[in-house]
PDB file of the backbone (N, CA, C, O) and the ligand in Angstrom, with CONECT records:
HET     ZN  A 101       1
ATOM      1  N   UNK A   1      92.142  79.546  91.184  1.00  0.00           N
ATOM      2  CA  UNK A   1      92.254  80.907  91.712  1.00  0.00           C
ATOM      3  C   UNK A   1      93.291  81.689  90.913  1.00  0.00           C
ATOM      4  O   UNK A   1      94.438  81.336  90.641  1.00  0.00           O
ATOM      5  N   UNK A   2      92.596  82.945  90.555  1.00  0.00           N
ATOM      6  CA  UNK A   2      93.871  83.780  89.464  1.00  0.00           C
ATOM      7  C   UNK A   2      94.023  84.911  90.623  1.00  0.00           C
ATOM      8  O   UNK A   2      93.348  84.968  91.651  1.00  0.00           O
ATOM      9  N   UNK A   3      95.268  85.978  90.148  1.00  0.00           N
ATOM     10  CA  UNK A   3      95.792  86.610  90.852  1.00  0.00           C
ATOM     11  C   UNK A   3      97.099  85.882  91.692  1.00  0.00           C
ATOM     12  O   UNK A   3      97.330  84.688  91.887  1.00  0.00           O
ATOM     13  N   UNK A   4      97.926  87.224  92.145  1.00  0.00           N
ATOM     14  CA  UNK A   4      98.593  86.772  93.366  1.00  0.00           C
ATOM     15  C   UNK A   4      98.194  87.500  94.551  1.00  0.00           C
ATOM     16  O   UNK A   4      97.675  88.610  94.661  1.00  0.00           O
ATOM     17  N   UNK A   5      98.611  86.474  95.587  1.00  0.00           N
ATOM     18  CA  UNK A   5      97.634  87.385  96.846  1.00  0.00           C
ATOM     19  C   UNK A   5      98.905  87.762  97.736  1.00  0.00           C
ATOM     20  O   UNK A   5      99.983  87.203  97.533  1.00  0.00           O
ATOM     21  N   UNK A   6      98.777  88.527  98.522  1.00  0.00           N
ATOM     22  CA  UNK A   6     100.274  89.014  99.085  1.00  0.00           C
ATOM     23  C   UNK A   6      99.826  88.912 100.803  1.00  0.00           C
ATOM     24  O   UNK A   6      98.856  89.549 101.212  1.00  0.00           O
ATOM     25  N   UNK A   7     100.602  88.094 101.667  1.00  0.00           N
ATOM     26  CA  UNK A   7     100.145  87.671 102.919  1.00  0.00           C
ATOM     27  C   UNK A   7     101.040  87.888 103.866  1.00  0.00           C
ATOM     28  O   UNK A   7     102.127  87.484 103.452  1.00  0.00           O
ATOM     29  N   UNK A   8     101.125  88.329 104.944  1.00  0.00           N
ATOM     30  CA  UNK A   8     102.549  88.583 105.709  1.00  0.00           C
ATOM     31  C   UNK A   8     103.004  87.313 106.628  1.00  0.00           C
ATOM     32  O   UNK A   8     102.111  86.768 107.277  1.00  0.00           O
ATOM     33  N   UNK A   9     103.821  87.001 106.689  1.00  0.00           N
ATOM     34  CA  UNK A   9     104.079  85.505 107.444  1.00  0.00           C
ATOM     35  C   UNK A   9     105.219  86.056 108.275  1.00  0.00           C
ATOM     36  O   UNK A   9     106.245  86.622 107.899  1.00  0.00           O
ATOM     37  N   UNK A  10     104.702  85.692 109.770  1.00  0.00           N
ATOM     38  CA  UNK A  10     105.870  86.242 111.036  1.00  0.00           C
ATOM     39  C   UNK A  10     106.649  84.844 110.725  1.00  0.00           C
ATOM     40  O   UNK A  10     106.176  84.018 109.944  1.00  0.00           O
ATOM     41  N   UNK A  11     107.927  84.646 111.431  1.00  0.00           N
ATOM     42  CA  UNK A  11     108.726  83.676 111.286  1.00  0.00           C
ATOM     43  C   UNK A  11     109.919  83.957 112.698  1.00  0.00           C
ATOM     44  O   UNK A  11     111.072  84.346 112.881  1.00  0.00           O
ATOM     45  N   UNK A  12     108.938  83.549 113.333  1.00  0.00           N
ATOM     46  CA  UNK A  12     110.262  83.422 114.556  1.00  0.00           C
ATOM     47  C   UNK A  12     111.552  82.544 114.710  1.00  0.00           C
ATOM     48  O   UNK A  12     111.438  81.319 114.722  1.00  0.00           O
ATOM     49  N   UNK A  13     112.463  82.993 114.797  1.00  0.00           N
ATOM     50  CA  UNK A  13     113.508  82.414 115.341  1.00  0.00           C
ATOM     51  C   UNK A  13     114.403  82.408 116.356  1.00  0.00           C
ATOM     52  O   UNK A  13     114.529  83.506 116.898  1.00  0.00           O
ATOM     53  N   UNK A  14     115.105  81.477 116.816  1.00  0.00           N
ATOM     54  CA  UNK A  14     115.771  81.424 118.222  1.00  0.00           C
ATOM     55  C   UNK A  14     117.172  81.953 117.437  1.00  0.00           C
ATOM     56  O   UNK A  14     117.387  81.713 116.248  1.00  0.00           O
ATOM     57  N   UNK A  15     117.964  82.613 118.195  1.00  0.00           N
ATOM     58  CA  UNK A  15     118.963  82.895 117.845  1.00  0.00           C
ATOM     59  C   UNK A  15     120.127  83.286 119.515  1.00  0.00           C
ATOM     60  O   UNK A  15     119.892  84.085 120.421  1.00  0.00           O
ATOM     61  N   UNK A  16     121.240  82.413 119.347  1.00  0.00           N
ATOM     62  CA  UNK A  16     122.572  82.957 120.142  1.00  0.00           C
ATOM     63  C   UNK A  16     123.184  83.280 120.204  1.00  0.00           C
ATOM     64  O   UNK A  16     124.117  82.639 119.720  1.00  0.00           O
ATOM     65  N   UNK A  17     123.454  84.287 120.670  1.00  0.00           N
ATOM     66  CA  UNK A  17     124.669  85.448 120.410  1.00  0.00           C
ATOM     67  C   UNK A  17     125.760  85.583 121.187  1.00  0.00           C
ATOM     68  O   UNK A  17     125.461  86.353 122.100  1.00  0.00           O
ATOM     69  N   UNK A  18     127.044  85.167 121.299  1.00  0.00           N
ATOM     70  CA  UNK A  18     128.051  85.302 121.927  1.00  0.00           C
ATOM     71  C   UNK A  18     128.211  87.061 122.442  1.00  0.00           C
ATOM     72  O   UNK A  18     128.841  87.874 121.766  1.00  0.00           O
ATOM     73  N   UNK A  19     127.490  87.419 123.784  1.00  0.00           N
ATOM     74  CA  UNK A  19     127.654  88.677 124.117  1.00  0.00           C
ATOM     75  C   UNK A  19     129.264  89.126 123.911  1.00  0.00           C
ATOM     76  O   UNK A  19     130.311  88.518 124.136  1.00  0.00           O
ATOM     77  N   UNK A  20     128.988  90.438 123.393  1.00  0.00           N
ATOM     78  CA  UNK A  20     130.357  91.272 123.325  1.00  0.00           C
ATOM     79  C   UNK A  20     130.385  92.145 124.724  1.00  0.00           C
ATOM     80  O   UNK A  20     131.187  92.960 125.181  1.00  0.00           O
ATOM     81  N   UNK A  21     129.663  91.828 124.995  1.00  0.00           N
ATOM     82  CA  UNK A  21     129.426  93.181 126.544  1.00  0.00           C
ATOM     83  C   UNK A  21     130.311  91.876 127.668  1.00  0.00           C
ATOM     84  O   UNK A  21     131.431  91.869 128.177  1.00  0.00           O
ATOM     85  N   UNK A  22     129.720  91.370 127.682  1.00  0.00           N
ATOM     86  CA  UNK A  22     130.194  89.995 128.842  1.00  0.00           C
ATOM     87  C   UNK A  22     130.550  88.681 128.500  1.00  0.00           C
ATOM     88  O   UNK A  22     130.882  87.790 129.282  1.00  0.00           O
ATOM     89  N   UNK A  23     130.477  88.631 127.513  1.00  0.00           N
ATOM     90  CA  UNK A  23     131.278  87.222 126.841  1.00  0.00           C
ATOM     91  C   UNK A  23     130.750  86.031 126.988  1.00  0.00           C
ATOM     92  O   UNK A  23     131.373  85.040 126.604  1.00  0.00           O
ATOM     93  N   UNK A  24     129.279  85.909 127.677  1.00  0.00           N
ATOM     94  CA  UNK A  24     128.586  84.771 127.751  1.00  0.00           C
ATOM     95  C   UNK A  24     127.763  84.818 126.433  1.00  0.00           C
ATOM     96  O   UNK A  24     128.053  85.605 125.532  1.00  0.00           O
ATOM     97  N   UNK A  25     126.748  83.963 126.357  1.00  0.00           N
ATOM     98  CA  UNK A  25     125.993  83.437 125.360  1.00  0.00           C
ATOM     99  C   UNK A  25     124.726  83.828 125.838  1.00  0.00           C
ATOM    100  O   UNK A  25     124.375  83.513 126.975  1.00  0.00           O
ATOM    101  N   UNK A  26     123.820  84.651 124.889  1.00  0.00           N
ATOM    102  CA  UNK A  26     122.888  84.632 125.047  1.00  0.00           C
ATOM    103  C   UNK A  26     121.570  84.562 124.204  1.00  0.00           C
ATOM    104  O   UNK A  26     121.510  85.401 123.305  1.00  0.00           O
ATOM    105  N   UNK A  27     120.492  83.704 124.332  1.00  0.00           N
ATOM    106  CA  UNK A  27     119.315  83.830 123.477  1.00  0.00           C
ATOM    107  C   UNK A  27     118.324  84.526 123.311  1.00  0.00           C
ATOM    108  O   UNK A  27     117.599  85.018 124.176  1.00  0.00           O
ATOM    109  N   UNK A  28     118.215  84.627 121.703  1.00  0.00           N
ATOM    110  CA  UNK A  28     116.853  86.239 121.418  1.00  0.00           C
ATOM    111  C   UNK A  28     116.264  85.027 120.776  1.00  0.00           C
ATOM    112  O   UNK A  28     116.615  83.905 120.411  1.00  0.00           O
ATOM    113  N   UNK A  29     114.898  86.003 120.822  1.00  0.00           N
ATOM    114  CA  UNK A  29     114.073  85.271 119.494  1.00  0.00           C
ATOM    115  C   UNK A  29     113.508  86.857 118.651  1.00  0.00           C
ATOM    116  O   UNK A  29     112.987  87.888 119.078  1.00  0.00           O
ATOM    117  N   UNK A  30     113.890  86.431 117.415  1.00  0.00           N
ATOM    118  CA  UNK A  30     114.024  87.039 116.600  1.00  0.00           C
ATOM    119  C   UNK A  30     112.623  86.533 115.584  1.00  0.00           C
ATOM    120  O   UNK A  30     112.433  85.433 115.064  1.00  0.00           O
ATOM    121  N   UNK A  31     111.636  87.964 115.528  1.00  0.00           N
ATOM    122  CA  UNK A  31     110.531  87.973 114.502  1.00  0.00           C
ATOM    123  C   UNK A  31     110.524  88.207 113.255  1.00  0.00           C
ATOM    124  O   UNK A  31     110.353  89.416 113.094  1.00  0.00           O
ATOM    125  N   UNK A  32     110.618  87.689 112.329  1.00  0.00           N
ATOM    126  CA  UNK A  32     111.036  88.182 110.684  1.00  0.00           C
ATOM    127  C   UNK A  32     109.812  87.976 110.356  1.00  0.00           C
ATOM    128  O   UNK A  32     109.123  86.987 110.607  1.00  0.00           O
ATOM    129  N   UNK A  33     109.380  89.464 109.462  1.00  0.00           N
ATOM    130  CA  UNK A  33     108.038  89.178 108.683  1.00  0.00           C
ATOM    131  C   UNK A  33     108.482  89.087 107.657  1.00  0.00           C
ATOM    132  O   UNK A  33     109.659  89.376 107.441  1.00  0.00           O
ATOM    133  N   UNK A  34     107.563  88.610 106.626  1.00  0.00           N
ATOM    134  CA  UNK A  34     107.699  88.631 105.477  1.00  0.00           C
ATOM    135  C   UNK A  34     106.818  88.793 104.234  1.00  0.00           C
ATOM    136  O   UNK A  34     105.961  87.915 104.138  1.00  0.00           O
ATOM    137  N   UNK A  35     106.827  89.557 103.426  1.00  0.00           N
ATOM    138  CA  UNK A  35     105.441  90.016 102.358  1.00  0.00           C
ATOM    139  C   UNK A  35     105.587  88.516 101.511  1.00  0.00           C
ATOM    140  O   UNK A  35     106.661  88.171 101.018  1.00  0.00           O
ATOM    141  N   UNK A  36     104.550  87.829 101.438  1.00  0.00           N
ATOM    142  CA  UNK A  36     104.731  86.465 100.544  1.00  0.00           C
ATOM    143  C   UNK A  36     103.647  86.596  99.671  1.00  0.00           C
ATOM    144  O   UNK A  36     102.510  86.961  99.970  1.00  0.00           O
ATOM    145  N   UNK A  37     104.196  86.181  98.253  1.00  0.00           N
ATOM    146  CA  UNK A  37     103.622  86.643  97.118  1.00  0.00           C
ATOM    147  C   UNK A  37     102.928  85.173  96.677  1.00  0.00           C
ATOM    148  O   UNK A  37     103.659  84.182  96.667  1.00  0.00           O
ATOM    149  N   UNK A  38     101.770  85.069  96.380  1.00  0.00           N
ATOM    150  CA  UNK A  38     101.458  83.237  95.806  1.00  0.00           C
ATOM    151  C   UNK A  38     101.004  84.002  94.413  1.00  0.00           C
ATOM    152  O   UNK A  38     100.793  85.123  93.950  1.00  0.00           O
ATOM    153  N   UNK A  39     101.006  82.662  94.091  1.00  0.00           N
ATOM    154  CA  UNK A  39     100.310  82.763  92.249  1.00  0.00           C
ATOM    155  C   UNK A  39     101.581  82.470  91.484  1.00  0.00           C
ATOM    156  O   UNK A  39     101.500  82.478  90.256  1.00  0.00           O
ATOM    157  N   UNK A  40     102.458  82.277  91.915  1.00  0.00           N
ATOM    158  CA  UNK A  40     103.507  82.153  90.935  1.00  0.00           C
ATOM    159  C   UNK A  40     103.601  80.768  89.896  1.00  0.00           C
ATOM    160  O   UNK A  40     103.691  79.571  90.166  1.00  0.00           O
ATOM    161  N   UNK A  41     103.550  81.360  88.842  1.00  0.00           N
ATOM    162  CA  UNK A  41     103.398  80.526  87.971  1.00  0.00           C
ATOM    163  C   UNK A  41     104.156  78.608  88.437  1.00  0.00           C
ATOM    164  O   UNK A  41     105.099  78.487  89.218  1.00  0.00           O
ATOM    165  N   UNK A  42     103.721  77.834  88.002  1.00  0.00           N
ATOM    166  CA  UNK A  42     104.090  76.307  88.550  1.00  0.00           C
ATOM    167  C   UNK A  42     105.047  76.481  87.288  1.00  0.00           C
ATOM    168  O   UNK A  42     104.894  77.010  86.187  1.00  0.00           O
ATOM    169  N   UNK A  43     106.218  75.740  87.980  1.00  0.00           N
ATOM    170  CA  UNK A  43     106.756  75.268  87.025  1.00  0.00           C
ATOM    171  C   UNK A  43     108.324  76.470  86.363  1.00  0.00           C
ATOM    172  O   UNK A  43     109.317  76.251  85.670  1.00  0.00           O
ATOM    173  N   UNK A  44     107.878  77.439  86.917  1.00  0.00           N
ATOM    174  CA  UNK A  44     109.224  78.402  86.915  1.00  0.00           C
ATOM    175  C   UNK A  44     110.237  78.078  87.657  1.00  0.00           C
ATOM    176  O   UNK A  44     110.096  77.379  88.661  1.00  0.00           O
ATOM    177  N   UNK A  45     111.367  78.534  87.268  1.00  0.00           N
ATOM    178  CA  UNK A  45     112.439  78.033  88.333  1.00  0.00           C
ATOM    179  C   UNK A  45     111.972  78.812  89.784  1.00  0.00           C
ATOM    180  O   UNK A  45     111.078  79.653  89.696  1.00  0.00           O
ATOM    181  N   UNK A  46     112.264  78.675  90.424  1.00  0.00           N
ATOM    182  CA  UNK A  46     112.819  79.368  91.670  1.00  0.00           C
ATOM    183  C   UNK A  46     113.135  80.606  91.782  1.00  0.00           C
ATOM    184  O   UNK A  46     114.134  80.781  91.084  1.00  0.00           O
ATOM    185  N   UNK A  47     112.646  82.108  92.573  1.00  0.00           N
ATOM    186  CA  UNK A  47     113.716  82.826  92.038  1.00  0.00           C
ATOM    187  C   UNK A  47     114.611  83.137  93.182  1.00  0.00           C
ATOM    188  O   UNK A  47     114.223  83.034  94.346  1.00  0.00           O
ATOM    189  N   UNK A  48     115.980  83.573  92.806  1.00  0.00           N
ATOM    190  CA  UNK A  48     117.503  83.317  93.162  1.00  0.00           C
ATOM    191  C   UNK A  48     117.035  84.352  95.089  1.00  0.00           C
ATOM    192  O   UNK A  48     116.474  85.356  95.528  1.00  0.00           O
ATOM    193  N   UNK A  49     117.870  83.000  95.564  1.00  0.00           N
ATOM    194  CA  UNK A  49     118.093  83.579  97.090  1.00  0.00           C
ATOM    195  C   UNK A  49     118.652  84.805  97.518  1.00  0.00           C
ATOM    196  O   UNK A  49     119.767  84.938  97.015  1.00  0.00           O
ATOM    197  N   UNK A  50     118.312  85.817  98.287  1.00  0.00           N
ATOM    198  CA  UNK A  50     119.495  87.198  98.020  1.00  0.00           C
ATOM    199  C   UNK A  50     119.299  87.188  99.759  1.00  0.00           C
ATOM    200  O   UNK A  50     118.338  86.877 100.463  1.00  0.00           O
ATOM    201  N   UNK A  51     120.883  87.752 100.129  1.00  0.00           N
ATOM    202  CA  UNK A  51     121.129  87.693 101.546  1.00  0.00           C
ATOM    203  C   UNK A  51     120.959  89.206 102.069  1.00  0.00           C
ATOM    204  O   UNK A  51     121.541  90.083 101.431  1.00  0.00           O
ATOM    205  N   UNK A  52     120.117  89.593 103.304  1.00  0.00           N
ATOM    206  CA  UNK A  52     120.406  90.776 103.068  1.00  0.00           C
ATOM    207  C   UNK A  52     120.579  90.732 104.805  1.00  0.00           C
ATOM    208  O   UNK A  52     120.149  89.971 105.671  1.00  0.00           O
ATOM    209  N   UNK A  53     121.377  91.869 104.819  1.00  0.00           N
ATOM    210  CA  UNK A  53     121.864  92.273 106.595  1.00  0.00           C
ATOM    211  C   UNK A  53     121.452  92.864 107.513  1.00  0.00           C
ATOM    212  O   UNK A  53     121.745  94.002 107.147  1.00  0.00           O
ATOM    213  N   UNK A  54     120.849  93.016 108.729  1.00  0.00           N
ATOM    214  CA  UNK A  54     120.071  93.633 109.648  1.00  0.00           C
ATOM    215  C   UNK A  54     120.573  93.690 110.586  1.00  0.00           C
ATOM    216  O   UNK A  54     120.916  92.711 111.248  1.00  0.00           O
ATOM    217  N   UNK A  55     120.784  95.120 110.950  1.00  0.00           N
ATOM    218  CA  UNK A  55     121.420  95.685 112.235  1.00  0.00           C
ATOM    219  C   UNK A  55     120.694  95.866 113.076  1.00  0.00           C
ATOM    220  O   UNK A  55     119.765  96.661 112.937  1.00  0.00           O
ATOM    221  N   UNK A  56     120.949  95.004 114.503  1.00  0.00           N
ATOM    222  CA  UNK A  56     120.069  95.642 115.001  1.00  0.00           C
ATOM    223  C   UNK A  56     120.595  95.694 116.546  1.00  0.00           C
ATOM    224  O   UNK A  56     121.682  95.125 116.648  1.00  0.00           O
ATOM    225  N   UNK A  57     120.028  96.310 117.961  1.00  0.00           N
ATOM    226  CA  UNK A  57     120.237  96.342 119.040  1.00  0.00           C
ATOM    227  C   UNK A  57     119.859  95.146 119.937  1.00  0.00           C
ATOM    228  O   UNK A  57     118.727  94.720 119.709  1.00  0.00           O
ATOM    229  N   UNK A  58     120.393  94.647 120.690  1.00  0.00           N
ATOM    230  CA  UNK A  58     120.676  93.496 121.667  1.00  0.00           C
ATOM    231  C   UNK A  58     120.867  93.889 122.690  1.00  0.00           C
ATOM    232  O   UNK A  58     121.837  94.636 122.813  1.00  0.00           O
ATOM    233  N   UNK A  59     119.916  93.526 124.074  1.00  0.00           N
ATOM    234  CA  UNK A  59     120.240  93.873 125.341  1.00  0.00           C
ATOM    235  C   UNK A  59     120.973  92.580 125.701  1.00  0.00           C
ATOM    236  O   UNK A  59     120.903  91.440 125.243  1.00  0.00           O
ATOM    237  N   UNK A  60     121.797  93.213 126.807  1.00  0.00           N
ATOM    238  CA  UNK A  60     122.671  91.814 127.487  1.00  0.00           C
ATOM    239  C   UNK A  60     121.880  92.293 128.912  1.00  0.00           C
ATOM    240  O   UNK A  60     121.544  93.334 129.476  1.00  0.00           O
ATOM    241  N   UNK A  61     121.809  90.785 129.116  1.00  0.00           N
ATOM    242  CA  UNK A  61     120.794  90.752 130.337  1.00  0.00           C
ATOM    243  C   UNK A  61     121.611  90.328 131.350  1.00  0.00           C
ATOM    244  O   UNK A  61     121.005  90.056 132.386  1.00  0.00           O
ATOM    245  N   UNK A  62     122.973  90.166 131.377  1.00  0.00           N
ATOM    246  CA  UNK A  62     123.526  90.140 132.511  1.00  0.00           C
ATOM    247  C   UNK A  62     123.854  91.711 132.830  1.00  0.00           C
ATOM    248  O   UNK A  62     123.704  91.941 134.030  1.00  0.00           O
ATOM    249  N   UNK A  63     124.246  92.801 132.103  1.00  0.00           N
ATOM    250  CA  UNK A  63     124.680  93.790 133.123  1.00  0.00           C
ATOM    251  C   UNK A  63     123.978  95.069 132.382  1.00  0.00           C
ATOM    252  O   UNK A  63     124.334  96.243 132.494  1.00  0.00           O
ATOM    253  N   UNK A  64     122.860  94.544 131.572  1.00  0.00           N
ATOM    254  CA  UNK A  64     121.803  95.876 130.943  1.00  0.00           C
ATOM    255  C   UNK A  64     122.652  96.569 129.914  1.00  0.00           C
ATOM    256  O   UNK A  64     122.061  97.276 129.098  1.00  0.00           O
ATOM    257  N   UNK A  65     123.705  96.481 129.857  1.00  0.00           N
ATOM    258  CA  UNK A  65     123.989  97.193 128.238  1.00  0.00           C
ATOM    259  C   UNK A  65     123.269  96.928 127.196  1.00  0.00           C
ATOM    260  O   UNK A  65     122.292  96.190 127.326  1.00  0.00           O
ATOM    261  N   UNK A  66     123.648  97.547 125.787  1.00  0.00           N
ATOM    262  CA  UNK A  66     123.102  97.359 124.587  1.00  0.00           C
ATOM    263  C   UNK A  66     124.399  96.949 123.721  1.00  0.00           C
ATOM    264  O   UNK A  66     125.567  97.261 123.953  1.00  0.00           O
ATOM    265  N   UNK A  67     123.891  96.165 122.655  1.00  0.00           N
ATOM    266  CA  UNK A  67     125.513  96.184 121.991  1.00  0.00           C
ATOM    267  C   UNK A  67     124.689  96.131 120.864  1.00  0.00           C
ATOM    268  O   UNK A  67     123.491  96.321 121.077  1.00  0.00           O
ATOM    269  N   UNK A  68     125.174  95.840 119.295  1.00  0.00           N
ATOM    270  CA  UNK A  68     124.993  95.846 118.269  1.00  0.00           C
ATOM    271  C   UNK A  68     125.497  94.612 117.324  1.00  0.00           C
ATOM    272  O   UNK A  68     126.692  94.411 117.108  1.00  0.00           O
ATOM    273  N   UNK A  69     124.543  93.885 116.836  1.00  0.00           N
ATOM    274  CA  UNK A  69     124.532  92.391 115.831  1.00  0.00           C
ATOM    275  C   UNK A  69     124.067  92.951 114.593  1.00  0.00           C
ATOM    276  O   UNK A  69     123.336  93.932 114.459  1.00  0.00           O
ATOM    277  N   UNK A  70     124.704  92.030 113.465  1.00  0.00           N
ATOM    278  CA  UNK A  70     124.289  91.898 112.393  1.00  0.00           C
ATOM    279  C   UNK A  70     123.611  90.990 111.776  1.00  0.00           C
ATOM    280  O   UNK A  70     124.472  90.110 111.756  1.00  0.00           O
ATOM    281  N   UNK A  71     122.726  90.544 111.263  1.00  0.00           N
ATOM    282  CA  UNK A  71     122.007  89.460 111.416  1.00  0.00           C
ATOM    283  C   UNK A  71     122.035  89.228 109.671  1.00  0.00           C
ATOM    284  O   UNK A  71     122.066  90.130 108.834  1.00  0.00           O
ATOM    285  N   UNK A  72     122.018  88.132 109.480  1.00  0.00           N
ATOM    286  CA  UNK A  72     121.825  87.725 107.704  1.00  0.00           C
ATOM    287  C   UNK A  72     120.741  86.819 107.547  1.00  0.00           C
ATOM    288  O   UNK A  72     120.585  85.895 108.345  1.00  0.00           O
ATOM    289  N   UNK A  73     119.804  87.049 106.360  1.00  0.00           N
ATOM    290  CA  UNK A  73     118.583  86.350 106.643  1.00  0.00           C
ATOM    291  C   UNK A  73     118.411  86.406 104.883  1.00  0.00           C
ATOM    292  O   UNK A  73     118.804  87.403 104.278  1.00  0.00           O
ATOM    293  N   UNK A  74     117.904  85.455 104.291  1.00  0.00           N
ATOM    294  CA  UNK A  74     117.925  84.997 103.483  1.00  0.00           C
ATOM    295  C   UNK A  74     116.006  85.776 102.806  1.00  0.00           C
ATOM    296  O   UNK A  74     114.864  85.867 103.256  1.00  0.00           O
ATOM    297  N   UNK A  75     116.629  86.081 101.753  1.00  0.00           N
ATOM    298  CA  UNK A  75     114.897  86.216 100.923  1.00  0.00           C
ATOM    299  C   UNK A  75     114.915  86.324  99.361  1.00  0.00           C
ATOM    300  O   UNK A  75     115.861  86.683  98.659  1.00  0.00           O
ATOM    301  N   UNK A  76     113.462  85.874  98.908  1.00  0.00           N
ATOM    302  CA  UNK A  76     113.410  86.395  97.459  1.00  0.00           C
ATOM    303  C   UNK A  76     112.581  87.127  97.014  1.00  0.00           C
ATOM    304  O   UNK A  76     111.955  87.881  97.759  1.00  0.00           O
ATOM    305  N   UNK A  77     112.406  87.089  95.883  1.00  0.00           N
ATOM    306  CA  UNK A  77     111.685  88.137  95.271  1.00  0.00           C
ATOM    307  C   UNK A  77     109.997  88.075  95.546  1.00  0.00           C
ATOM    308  O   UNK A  77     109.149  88.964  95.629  1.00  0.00           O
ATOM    309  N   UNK A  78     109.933  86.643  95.643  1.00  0.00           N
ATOM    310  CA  UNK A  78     108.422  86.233  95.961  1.00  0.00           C
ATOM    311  C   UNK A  78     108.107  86.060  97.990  1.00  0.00           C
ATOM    312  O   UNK A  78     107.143  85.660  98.642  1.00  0.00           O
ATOM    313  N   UNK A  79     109.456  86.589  98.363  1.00  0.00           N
ATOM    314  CA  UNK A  79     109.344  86.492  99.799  1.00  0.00           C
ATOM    315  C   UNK A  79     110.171  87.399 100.869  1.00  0.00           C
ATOM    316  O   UNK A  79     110.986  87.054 101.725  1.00  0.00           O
ATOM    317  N   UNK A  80     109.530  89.034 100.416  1.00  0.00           N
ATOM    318  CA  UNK A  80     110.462  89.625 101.440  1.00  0.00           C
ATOM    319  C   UNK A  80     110.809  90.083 102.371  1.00  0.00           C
ATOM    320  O   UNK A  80     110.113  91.068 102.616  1.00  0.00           O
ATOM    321  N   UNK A  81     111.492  89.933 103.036  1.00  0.00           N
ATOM    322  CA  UNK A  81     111.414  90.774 104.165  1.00  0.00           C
ATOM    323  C   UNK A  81     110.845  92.238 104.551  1.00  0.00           C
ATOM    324  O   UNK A  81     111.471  93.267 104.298  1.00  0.00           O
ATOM    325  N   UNK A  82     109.940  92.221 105.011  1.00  0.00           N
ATOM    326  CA  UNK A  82     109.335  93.551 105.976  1.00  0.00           C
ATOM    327  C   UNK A  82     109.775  94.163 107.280  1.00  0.00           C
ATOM    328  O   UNK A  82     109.933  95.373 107.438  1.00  0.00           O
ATOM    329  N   UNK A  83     109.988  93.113 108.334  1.00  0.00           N
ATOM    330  CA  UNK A  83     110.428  93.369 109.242  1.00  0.00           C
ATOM    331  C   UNK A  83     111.105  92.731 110.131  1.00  0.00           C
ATOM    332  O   UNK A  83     111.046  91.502 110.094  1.00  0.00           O
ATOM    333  N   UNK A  84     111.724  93.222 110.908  1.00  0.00           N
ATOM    334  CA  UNK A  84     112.850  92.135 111.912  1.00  0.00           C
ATOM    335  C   UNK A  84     112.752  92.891 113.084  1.00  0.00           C
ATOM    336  O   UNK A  84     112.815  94.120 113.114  1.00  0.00           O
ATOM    337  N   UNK A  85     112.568  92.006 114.249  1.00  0.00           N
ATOM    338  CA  UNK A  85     111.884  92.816 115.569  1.00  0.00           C
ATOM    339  C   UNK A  85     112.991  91.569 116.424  1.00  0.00           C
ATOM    340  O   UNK A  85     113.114  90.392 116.086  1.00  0.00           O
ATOM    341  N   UNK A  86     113.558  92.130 117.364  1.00  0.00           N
ATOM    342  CA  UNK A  86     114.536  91.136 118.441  1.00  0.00           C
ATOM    343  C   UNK A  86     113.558  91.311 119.617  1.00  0.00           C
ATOM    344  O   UNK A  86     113.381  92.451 120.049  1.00  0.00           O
ATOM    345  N   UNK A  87     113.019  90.443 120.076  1.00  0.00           N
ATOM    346  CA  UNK A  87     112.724  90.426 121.733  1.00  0.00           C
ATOM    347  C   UNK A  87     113.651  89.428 122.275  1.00  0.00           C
ATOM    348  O   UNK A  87     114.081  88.448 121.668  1.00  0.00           O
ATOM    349  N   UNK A  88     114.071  89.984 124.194  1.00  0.00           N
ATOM    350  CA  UNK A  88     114.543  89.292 124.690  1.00  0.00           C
ATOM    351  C   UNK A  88     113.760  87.461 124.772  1.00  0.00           C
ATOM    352  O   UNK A  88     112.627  86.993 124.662  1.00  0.00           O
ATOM    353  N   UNK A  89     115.179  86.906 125.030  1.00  0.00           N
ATOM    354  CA  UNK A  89     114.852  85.328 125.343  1.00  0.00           C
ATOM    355  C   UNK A  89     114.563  85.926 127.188  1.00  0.00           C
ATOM    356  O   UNK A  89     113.613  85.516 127.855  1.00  0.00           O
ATOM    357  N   UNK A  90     115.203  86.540 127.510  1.00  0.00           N
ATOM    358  CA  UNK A  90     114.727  87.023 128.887  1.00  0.00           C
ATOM    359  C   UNK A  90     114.785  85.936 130.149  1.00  0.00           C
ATOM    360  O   UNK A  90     115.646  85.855 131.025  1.00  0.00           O
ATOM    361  N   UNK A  91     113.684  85.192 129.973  1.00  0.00           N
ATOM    362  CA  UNK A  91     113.832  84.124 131.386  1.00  0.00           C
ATOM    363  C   UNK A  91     115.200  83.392 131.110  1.00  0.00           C
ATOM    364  O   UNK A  91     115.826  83.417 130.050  1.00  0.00           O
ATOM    365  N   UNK A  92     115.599  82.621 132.472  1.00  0.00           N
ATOM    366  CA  UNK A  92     116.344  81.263 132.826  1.00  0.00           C
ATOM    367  C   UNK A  92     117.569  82.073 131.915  1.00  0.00           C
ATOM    368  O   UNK A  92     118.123  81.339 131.097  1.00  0.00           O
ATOM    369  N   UNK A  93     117.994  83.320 131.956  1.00  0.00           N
ATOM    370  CA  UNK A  93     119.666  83.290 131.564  1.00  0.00           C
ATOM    371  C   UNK A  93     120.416  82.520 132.741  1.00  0.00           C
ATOM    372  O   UNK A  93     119.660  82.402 133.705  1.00  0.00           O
ATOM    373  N   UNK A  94     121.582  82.001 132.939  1.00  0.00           N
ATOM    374  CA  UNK A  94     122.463  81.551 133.362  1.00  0.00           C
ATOM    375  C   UNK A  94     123.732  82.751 133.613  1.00  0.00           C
ATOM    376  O   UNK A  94     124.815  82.413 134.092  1.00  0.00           O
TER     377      UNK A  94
HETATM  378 ZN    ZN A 101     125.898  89.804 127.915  1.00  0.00          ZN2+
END
């Protein structure tokens, strides 16, 4: 197969956040898409990891505020980030 084909890959993750609103701990899951590039030649190195930062809004589900995280998420050139979406972890907070 020639060409590269470009495919979006969601990538959920769990993530805990030491609330700044109330000081407990709480879990998101966090959606990262990503534009993924194939065809890349076999046999090239790798190309270099780049960190990039995402701000985004966090409800605290103990007393409904919003606060603000920065999130660092890793990508390359053959894999980048499109989008980053937070939904609540929501059930069974403590
Ligand atoms: Zn909280």
């Amino acid at each position: 197969m020639r060409g590269d084909r470009v495919g979006l890959v969601a990538d959920p993750l769990e993530l805990k956040l030491a609330c700044p609103v109330c000081a407990e701990e709480h879990t998101y899951s966090v959606v990262v898409e990503r534009s993924e590039v194939r065809g890349l030649v076999p046999g090239r190195k790798a190309p270099p990891q780049v960190k990039r930062q995402f701000v985004r809004l966090f409800n605290c589900p103990t007393t409904g505020n919003r606060y603000q995280a920065a999130l660092q998420l890793s990508e390359t050139a053959a894999n980048r980030i499109t989008a980053v979406t937070v939904r609540d972890a929501g059930e069974d907070a403590e």
